[in-house]
C-alpha positions in Angstrom: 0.0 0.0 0.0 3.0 2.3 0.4 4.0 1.7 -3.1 0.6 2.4 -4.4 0.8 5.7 -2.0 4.4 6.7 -3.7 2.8 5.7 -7.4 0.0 8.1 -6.4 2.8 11.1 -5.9 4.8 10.3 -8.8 1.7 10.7 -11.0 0.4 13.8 -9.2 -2.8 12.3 -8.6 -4.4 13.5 -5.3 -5.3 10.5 -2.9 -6.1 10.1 0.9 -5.0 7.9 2.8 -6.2 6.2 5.8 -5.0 3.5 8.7 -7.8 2.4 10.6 -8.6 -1.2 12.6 -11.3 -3.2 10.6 -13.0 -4.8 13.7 -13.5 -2.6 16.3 -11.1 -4.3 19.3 -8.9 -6.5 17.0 -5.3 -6.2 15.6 -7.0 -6.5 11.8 -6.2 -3.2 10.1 -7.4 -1.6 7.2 -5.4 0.7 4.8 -6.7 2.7 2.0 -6.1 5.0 -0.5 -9.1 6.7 -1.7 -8.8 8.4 -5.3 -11.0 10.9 -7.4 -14.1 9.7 -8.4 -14.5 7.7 -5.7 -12.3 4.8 -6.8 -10.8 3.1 -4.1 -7.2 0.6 -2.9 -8.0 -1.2 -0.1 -5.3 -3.0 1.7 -6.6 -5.9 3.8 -4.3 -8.9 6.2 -3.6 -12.5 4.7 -7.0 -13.1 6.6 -10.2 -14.9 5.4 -12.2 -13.2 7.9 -11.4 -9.9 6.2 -11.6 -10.8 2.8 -15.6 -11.1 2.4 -18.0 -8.3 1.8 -16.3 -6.5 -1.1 -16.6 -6.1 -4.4 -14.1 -4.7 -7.0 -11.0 -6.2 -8.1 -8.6 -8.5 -6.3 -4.8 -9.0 -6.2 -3.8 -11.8 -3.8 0.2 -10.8 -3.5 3.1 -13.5 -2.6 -0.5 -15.7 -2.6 2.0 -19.2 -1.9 3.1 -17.9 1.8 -0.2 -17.5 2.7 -1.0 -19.5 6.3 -4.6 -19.9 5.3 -4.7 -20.1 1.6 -7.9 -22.3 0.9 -9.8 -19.9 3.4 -9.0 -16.7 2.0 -9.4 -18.1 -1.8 -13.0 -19.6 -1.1 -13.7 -16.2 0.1 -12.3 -14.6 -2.9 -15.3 -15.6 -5.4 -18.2 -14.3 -4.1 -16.9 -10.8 -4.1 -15.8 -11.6 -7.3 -18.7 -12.8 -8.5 -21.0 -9.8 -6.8 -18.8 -7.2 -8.8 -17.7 -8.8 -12.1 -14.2 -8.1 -10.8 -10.6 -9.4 -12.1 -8.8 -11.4 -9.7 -4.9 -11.1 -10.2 -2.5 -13.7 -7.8 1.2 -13.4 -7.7 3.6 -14.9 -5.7 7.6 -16.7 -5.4 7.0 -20.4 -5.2 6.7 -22.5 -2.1 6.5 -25.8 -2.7 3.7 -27.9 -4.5 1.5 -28.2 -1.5 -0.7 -24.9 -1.8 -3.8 -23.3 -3.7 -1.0 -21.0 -5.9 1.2 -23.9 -7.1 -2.1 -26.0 -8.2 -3.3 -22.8 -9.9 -0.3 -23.4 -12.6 -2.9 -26.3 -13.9 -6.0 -24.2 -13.9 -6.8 -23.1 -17.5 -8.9 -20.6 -16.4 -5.9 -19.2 -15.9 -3.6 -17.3 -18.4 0.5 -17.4 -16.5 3.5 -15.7 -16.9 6.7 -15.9 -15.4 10.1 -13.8 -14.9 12.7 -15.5 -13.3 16.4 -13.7 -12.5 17.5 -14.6 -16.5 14.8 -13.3 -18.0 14.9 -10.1 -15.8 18.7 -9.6 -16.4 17.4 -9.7 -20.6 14.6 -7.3 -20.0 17.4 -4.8 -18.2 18.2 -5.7 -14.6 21.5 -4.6 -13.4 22.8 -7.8 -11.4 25.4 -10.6 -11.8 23.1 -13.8 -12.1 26.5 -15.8 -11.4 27.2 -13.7 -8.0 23.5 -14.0 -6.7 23.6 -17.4 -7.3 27.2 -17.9 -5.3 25.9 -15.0 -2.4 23.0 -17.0 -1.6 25.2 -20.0 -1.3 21.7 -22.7 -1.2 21.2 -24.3 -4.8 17.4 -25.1 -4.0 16.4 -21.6 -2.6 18.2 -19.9 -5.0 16.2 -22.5 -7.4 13.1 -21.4 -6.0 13.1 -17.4 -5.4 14.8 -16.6 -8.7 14.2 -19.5 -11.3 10.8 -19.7 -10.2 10.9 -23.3 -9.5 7.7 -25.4 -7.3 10.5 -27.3 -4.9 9.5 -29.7 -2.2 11.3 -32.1 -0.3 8.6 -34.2 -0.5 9.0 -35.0 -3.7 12.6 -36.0 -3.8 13.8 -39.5 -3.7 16.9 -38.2 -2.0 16.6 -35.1 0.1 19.2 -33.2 0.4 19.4 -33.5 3.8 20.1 -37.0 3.6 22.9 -36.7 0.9 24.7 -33.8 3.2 25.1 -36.6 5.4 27.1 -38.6 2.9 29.6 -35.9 1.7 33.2 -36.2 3.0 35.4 -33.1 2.4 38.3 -34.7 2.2 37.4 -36.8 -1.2 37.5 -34.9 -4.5 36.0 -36.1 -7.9 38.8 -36.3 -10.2 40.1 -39.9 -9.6 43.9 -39.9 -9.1 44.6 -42.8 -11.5 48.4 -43.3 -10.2 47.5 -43.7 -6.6 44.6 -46.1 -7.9 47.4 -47.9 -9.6 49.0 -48.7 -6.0 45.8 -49.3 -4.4 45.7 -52.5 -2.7 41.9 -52.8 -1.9 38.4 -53.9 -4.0 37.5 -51.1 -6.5 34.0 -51.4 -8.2 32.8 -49.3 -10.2 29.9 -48.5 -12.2 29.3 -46.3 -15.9 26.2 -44.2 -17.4 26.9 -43.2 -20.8 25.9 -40.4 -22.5 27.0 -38.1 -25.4 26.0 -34.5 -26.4 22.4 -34.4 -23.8 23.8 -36.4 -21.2 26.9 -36.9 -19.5 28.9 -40.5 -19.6 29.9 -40.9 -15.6 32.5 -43.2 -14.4 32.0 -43.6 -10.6 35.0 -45.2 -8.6 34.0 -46.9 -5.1 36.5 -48.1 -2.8 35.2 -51.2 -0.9 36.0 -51.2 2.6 33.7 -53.6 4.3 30.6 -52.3 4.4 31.7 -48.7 3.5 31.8 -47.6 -0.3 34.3 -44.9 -0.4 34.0 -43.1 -3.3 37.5 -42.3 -4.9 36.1 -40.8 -8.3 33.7 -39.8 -10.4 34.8 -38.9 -14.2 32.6 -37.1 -16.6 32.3 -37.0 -19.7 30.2 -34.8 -22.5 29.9 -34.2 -26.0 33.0 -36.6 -25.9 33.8 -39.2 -29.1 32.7 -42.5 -28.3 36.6 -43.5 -28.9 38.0 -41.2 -26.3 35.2 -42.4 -23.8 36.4 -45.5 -24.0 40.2 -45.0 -23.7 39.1 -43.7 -21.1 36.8 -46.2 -19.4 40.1 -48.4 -20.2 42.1 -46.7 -18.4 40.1 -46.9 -15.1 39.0 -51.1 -15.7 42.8 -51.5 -16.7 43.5 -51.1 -13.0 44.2 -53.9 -11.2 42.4 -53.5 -7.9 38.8 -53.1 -10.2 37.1 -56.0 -9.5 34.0 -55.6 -11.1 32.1 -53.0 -13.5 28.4 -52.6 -13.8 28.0 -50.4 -17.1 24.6 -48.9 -19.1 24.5 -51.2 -22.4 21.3 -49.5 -23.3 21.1 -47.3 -26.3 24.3 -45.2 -26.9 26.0 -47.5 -24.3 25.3 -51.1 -26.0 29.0 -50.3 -28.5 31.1 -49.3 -25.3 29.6 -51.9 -23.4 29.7 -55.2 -25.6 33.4 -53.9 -26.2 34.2 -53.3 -22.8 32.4 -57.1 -21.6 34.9 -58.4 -25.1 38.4 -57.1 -23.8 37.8 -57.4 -19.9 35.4 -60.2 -19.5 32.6 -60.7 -18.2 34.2 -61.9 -14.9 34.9 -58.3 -14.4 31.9 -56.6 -16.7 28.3 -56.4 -16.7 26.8 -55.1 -19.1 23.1 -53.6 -17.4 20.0 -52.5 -19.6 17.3 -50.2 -17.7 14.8 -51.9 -17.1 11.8 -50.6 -14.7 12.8 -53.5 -12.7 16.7 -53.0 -12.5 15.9 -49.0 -12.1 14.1 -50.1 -8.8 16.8 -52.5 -7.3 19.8 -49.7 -8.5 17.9 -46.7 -6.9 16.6 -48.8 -4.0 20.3 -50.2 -2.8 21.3 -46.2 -3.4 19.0 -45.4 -1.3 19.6 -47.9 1.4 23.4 -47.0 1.6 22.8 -43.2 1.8 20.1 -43.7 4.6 23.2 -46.3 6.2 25.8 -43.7 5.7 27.6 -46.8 3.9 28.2 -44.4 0.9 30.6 -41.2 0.9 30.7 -39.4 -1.4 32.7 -35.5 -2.2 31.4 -32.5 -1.3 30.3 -31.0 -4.8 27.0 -29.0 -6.1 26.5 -31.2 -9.2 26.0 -34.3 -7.5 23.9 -33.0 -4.6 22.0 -31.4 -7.5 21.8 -34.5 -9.4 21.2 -37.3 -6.7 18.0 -34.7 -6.0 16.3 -33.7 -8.9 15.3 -38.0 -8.7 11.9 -38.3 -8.5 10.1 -41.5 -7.6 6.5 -42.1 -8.8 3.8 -44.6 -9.0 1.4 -44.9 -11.7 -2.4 -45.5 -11.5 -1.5 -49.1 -12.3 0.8 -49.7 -9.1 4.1 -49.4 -11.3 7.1 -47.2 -9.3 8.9 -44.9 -11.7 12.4 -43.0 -11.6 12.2 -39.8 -13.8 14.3 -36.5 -13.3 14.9 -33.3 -15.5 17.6 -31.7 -16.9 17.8 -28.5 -15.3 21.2 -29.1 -13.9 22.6 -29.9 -17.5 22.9 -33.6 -16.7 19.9 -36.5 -16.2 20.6 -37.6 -13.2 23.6 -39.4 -14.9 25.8 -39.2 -11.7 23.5 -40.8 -9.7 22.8 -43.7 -11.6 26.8 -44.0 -12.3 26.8 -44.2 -8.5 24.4 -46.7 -8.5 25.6 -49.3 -10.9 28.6 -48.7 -8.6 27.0 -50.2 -5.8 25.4 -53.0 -7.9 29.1 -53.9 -8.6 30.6 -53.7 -5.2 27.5 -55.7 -3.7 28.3 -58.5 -6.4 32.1 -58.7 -6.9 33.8 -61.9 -7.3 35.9 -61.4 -4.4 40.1 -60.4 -4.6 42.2 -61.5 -7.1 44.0 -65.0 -6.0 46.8 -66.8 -7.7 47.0 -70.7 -7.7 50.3 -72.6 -8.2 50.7 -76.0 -9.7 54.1 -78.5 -9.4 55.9 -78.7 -12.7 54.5 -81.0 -15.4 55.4 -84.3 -16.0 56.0 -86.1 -19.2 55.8 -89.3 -20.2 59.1 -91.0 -21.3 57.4 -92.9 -24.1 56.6 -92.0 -27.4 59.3 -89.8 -29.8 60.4 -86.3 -29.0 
């Protein structure tokens, strides 16, 4: 209402305006601005006891923070309806579980949206980068300036739980020389991709029941040769004692040629299936709520282990979809998840069996 006061000044258009309490002996207040010909801006709590009995038009502002949401919009269409009135709601996102977040599937509705990008195009002076960094919390920032209906709810991993998984003292770039000298089980499991998606090799260090991780390579808009020099390098190593890898789609080449020169002792070559998707996520799951997983402390895989969304269809059938709003599809999770696949069914260290020298016949001619 002080904004519409200050508006009111810069136009030079002459207004009262008045602060009074709307029920006599309450803390409800009232504040209006009262223009020539008799037209009216009246300024009213986030109350549905105060909304009824007008008529005129409505703006419900920041409608998503609302304590009493349902309330105050059933109140909102009779006055509505009594004056022929327009009814305007705008708000930053909250979640999914309010009136203004189902309102974005109402087409009585026309929408429009300005997130931080779009504002920076249209003229506003700020560093989108620097915001991002200042606010230093990828899902608020995700919400109050991309305009994004967040909730924890909805997540198969929260981030919550994957904080409690990150180590600082383990980076992403796997140190293939100290790998080299390693004298433990490695597993380690592959999601390829190629322009869209990323191609993840995740590196997991078996201790026990403990699956440190010791890498995660990435790969994009990579030649399907260097990938798999790459992926070489890493199954080369000696202490790798078993590979899970995506053999679906782009991944069936690299995948029938890894199985060809490392065997498949060592390689398994995994399609998605709805059932596999269930046991990979599920044993993800079951080590991040265990703690039996760490993993580095980095924004792109907290973002991409959460934008993993379970579902379950009207038939019963559980689902595992995310989007790409993070620039990858949830690649590094389910790189981490074939890694567990292959750590919970390695073959067990490497043993060597010896056998007394062979013994020839003395018959026969040499």
């Amino acid at each position: 209402m002080q904004k519409a006061r200050q508006h009111c000044q810069a136009l030079k258009i002459a207004a009262d305006y008045i602060q009074d309490h709307f029920f006599e002996g309450t803390r409800f207040k009232r504040l209006e601005i009262i223009l020539p010909n008799n037209v009216r801006i009246i300024g009213l709590p986030a109350n549905p006891m105060t909304a009824r009995g007008f008529t005129g038009d409505v703006l419900l502002d920041e409608f998503a923070m609302h304590a009493e949401d349902r309330d105050i919009w059933a109140a909102m269409f009779p006055t509505l309806l009594r004056g022929q009135g327009e009814l305007d709601v705008c708000s930053t996102p909250k979640g999914i579980k309010n009136v203004f977040a189902r309102l974005r599937d109402n087409k009585q509705f026309s929408q429009s949206i300005v997130t931080l990008p779009e504002a920076i195009a249209q003229g506003l002076n700020v560093n989108y980068e620097q915001v991002r960094q200042s606010m230093g919390d990828d899902q608020l920032f995700r919400q109050e300036f991309l305009c994004e209906f967040l909730d924890e709810a909805t997540a198969f991993l929260t981030y919550e739980m994957i904080a409690g998984c990150e180590d600082p003292t383990l980076t992403t770039e796997p140190d293939l020389a100290d790998l080299r000298e390693y004298r433990g089980d490695l597993a380690v499991g592959i999601d390829i991709g190629r322009r869209r998606d990323l191609t993840v090799v995740w590196i997991v260090a078996v201790e026990g029941d403990r699956h440190i991780t010791r890498g995660c390579l990435e790969m994009q808009n990579v030649t399907f040769r260097e990938q798999y020099a790459r992926i070489s390098e890493v199954l080369e190593l000696a202490a790798v004692r078993r590979c899970c890898i995506d053999s679906g789609g782009l991944g069936m080449q690299l995948a029938e040629a890894a199985v060809e020169d490392f065997g498949a002792h060592r390689v398994e070559a995994c399609t998605f299936t709805t059932l596999l998707k269930q046991e990979l996520a599920g044993r993800l799951r079951l080590a991040v709520e265990a703690g039996a997983i760490r993993i580095p402390v980095d924004e792109a895989i907290r973002n991409d282990w959460h934008c993993v969304e379970r579902t379950v269809s009207s038939m019963g059938q559980e689902r595992y979809v995310a989007s790409r709003s993070e620039g990858s599809h949830a690649d590094r999770f389910w790189a981490a998840a074939l890694a567990l696949r292959a750590a919970g069914s390695r073959l067990g260290p490497a043993e060597i069996m010896t056998t007394p020298p062979a013994r020839f016949a003395r018959k026969g001619t040499w």
